[in-house]
C-alpha positions, 0 to 999 in steps of 0.5 A: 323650265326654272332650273333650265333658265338658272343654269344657263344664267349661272354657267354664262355668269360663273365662266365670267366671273373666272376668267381673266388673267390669260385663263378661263373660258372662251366661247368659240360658237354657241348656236343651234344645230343637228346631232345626227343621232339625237336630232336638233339642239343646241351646240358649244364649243369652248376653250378652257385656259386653266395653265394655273388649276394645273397640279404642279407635276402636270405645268412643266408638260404644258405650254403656257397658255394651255386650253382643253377644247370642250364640246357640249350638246344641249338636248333639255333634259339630256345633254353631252359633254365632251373635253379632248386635249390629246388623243389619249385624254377624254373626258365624257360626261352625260345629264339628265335632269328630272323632277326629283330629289335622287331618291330611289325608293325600292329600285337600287342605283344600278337600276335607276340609272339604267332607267335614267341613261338607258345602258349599263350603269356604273358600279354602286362603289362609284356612285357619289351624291352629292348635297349642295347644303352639306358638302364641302367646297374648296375654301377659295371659293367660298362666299357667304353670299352663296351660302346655301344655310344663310342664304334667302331669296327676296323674289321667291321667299325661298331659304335658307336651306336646311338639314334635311330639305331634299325630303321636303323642298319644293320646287326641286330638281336633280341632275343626273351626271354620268362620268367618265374620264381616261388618260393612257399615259403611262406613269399619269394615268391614275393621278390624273383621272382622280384630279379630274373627278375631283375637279369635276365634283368641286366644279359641280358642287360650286355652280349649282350652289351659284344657280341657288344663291342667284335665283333673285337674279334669274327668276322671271327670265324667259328662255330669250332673255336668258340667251339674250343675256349669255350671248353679252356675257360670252362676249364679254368673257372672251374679251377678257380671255383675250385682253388678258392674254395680250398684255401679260408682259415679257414671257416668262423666264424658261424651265430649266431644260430637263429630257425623259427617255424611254428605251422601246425595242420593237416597232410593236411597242412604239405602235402601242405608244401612238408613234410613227416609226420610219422605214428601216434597212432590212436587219439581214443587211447587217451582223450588228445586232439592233440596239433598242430604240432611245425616243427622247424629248424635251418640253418646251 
């Protein structure tokens, strides 16, 4: 129950804290409902402005205020994320939290996760463990207040954390989080799901570094409270999303206009690709021979 009361506390916390200039996180409903497969919990759904996170090859695709849509449901210890943008771009990720350090003893990763999720595990290659001790966060987010080597709990007498504590600490917890993440789009696609993996891990890494670091803040809170205090700060947070979008001034002067064309010679193809082809004269109609299919676009 500690870690389930210091995640919601960090997680409604943390969306606060990065929201503001026309970005971060807006609640757009947080309430119990029914999942038809596994039944009743708790459902969220964002939406995550982060026009400014985006590498610079992706801004010039996207509109000004752009948001990913995610969609959560919270079955403590098993929870589903999910984060759609277009039809051709997912993200899934899957939790299960249990009372362990992530130590496998005899039973290889493979197995474990089977045993965890129940269904063909991910390749050992593609394994990562991550230590919120020991691994690096991006510099910008750094805080020696959440610095897990200096930081001590007053409430619990827990810390710092040293070299070696998943052996030794108690009480302790791991998440087990399974990610999977695809962008069909040609030309992106390997670029994109690696910026996103790696966002991912530094989002994973910063926030339960944050559940640790503000357990003075949390400890003692009954799961009423803590909604009680998500619910204030969901409002909050929107509030800023919002206010900061309505006054960022005059718009931007706009990109300089640029076209992409690609040549396609088949309805087959464009089909392939998600576009709609319109009805076309029969071809027997005319000796011309058809020239291939120019699609050209320019971003707003």
């Amino acid at each position: 129950m500690q870690y389930r009361i210091g995640q919601l506390y960090m997680i409604s916390k943390h969306s606060c804290e990065q929201s503001g200039g026309g970005e971060g996180v807006e609640v757009v409903r947080n309430e119990s409902d029914i999942h038809p497969q596994y039944g009743p919990g708790q459902l969220t759904e964002k939406r995550i402005y982060l026009s400014s996170k985006l590498p610079s090859w992706a801004k010039a695709f996207v509109p000004r205020f752009f948001y990913v849509t995610e969609k959560a449901w919270n079955f403590y210890p098993y929870t589903i994320t999910g984060v759609s943008f277009l039809p051709k771009f997912s993200i899934r990720i899957e939790t299960r939290f249990e009372n362990n350090n992530g130590d496998n003893g005899n039973v290889s990763m493979m197995e474990r996760e089977r045993e965890v999720f129940g269904d063909t595990p991910t390749p050992a290659e593609n394994v990562s463990f991550l230590d919120i001790l020991s691994d690096p966060i991006p510099e910008k987010h750094y805080k020696e207040t959440e610095d897990l080597s200096r930081w001590q709990s007053s409430k619990t007498g827990r810390g710092p954390l040293e070299k070696g504590w998943r052996d030794d600490h108690k009480p302790i917890m791991c998440s087990y989080k399974r990610v999977q993440c695809s962008f069909e789009v040609y030309g992106f696609q390997t670029r994109t799901e690696e910026f996103i993996h790696k966002n991912i891990r530094d989002i994973l890494l910063v926030g339960h570094r944050q559940a640790v670091a503000w357990i003075d803040e949390w400890h003692g809170l009954s799961l009423e409270e803590v909604r009680e205090y998500e619910q204030a700060m969901q409002e909050k947070t929107n509030s800023k999303v919002k206010s900061s979008q309505n006054n960022t001034g005059p718009p931007p002067a706009s990109r300089p206009a640029f076209s992409r064309s690609i040549s396609v010679t088949d309805e087959r193809s464009l089909k392939k690709m998600g576009v709609t082809t319109v009805a076309m004269s029969d071809p027997s109609a005319s000796s011309v021979p058809h020239s291939p299919l120019r699609l050209n676009s320019t971003p707003e």
